[in-house]
N, C-alpha and C positions, 0 to 999 in steps of 0.2 A: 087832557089837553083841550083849549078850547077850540070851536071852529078858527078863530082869529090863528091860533098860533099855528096849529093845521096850515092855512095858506100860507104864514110866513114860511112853514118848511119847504112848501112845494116854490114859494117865490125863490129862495135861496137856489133850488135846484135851475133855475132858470136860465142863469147866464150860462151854465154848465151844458144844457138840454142846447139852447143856441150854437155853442162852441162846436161841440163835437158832432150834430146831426149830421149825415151822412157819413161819418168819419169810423174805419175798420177798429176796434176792439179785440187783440189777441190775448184769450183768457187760459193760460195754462191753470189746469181743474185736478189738485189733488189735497192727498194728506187728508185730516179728518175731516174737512167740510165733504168730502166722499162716503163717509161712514156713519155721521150721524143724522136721522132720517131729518129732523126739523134743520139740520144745515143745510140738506140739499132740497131742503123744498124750498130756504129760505135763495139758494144760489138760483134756482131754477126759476125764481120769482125775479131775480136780481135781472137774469139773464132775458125773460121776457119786455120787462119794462123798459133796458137799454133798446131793445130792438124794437116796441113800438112808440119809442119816443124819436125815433129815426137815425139811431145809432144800429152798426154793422159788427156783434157782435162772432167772433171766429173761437171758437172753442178746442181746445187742448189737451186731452189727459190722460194721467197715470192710471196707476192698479198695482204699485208695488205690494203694498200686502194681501190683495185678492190672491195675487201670482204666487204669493208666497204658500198662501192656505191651500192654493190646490198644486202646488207641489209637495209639497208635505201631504197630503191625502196619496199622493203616488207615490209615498217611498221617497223622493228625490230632496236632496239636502240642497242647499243656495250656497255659492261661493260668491264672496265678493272682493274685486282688487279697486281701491281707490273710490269704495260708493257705487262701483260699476256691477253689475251680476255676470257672473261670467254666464254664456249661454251655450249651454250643445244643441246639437240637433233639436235631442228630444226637448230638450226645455223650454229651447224654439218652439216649439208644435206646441205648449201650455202658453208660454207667451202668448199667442199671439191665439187662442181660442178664448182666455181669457179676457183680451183687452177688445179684439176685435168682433168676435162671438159673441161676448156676456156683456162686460161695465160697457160699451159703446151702446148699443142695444139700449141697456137700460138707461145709460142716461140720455138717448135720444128720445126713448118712452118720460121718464121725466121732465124734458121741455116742452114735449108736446102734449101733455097733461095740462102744463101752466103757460101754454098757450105760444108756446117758443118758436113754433113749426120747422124742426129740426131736421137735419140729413143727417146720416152716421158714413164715414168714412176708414180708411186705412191712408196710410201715406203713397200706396199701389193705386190706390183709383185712380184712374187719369195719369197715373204716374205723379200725384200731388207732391211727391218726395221720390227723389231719386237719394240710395244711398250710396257706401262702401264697406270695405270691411276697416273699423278703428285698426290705424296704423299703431305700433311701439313696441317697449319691449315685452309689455305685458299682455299675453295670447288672454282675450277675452272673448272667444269663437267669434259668435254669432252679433255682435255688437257693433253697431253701424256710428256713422257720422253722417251728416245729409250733406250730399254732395250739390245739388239743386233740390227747389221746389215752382213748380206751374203753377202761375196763380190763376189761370184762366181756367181753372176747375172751381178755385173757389168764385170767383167772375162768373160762372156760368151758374151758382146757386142762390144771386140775389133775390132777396127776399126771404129767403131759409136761413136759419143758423148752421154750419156746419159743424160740424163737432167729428175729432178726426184722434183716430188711436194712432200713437208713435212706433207703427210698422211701416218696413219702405225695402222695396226691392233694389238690388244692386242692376248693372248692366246685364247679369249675366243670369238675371232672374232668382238669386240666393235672395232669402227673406234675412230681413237686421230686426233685432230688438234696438233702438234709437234712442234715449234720455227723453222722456217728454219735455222737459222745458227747454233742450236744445231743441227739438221739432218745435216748439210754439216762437223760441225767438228768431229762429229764419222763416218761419210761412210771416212771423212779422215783418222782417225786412221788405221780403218779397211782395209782401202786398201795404208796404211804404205805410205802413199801418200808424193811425196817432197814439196809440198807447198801446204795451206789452205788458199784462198782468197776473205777475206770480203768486197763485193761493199755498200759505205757506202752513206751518206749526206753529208759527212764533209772531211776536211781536212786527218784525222789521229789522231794517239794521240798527246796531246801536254802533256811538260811539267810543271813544277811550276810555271815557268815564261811567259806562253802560247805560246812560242814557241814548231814547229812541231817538233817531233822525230821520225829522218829519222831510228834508229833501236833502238830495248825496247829491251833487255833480259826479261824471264819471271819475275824469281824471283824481279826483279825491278818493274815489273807491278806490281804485288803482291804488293807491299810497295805501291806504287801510288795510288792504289786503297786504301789501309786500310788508309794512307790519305787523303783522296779525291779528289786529286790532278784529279786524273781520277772518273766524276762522271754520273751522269743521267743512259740515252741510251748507253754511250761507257760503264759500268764495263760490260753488261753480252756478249758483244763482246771481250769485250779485256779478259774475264774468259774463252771464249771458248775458245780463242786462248788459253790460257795457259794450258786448259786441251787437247788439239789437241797435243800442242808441248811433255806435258807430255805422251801422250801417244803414241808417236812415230812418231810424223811428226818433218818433218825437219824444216821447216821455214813456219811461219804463217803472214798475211798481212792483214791492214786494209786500204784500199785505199779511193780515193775519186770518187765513180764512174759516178759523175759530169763532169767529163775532158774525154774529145774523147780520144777513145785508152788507155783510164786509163790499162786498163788489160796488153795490150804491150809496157805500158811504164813499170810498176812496173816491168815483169817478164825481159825483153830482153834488159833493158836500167842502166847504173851504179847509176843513179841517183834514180830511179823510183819517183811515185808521192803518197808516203801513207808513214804509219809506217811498217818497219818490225819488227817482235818479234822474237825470237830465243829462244832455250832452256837455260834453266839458269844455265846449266853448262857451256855454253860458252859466250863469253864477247862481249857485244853490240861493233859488229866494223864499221867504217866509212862506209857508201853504197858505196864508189869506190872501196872496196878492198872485197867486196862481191863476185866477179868471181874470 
């Protein structure tokens, strides 16, 4: 690449870098850009540059198969009802040494490596997540819903990245294992955040014809789901999006966090590399006419 085309890239990032400075970033962080070392140096780069191009960077994430490896190192077998893990006590107690002990930990050491100046969190600190115990018919213990979240813990970390594991205490001091990307799309609400973005396995959504869709309106998800159109692992992604967007976020994304730079290509580029979703009062428009 020449020096010329070099500035063209970074001029393209420009109207982008304009738009969104100051503006919070909720990045739900899983799946293999977790596991492979040059994806998360590449995430952890991603995650620096939004935050000193004067973007508010709020970080999110899993450890389903961490959790899984050391439970299986103790003997203990994994139940799941609907995608959910059911959790006891004891599995409680690996949960949550796991996410909140260990991948928080390191990935806070990761951002501050690449210069990110990171805090590590639980959904307890400050009480940043109040939860409950999941109401129905199906008894999955220890498995929360977030009932509120305090944004004036994340408020009080400006200038830090926070980076915050999906534990959260109930009223009554019981510990919940939470869905991470349910905790990323309410601290999004709560802090009226411009964009909610989900690192996924996959492409994005696709359509009927399996073709990728570079923007969904909600209300559209909505129908694609009640089709099936959208099924498996993507509805309870593409429903958070829809209750993020509904509840006052501006634009929500389901990327592929398999691609280097996934983060800064979807946020600082016309094209990006995922779906984006948008409120369903406004009308799914081409990704070049996005800035």
């Amino acid at each position: 690449m020449s020096p010329v085309e070099k500035a063209d890239v970074l001029l393209e990032a420009l109207p982008y870098i304009r738009r969104f400075a100051g503006k919070v970033m909720v990045v739900k962080y899983g799946g293999h850009a977790m596991e492979n070392e040059e994806l998360k140096d590449s995430f952890a780069q991603d995650v620096a540059l939004l935050k000193y191009v004067g973007m508010r960077p709020v970080i999110v994430h899993g450890g389903g198969p961490q959790i899984d490896a050391a439970l299986k190192a103790q003997g203990v077998s994994s139940r799941f009802v609907r995608g959910m893990r059911v959790t006891d006590a004891a599995t409680m107690d690996v949960v949550e040494q796991v996410l909140v002990g260990k991948i928080n930990k390191q990935i806070v050491a990761l951002l501050n490596r690449h210069g990110g100046r990171a805090v590590g969190l639980s959904g307890k600190d400050g009480e940043l997540v109040v939860a409950r115990k999941r109401p129905g018919a199906d008894d999955l213990g220890l498995v929360g819903d977030v009932m509120g979240v305090n944004p004036r813990v994340i408020d009080a970390l400006e200038g830090f990245v926070p980076v915050i594991a999906p534990t959260a205490a109930g009223a009554d001091g019981q510990t919940y294992n939470i869905n991470a990307d349910v905790v990323a799309g309410k601290i999004a609400e709560a802090l009226r955040a411009e964009k909610l973005i989900l690192l996924t396995d996959v492409e994005g959504v696709r359509a009927h014809d399996g073709s990728l869709l570079d923007t969904l309106a909600a209300d559209t998800a909505v129908d694609l789901i009640a089709d099936g159109t959208i099924a498996g692992g993507m509805i309870p992604k593409v429903e958070c999006c829809v209750e993020a967007l509904r509840g006052g976020v501006k634009q929500a994304h389901v990327i592929d966090g398999r691609v280097r730079h996934a983060l800064l290509l979807e946020v600082l580029t016309s094209r990006g590399v995922g779906t984006e979703l948008v409120p369903a009062t406004r009308r799914a428009r081409r990704r070049l006419s996005r800035a």
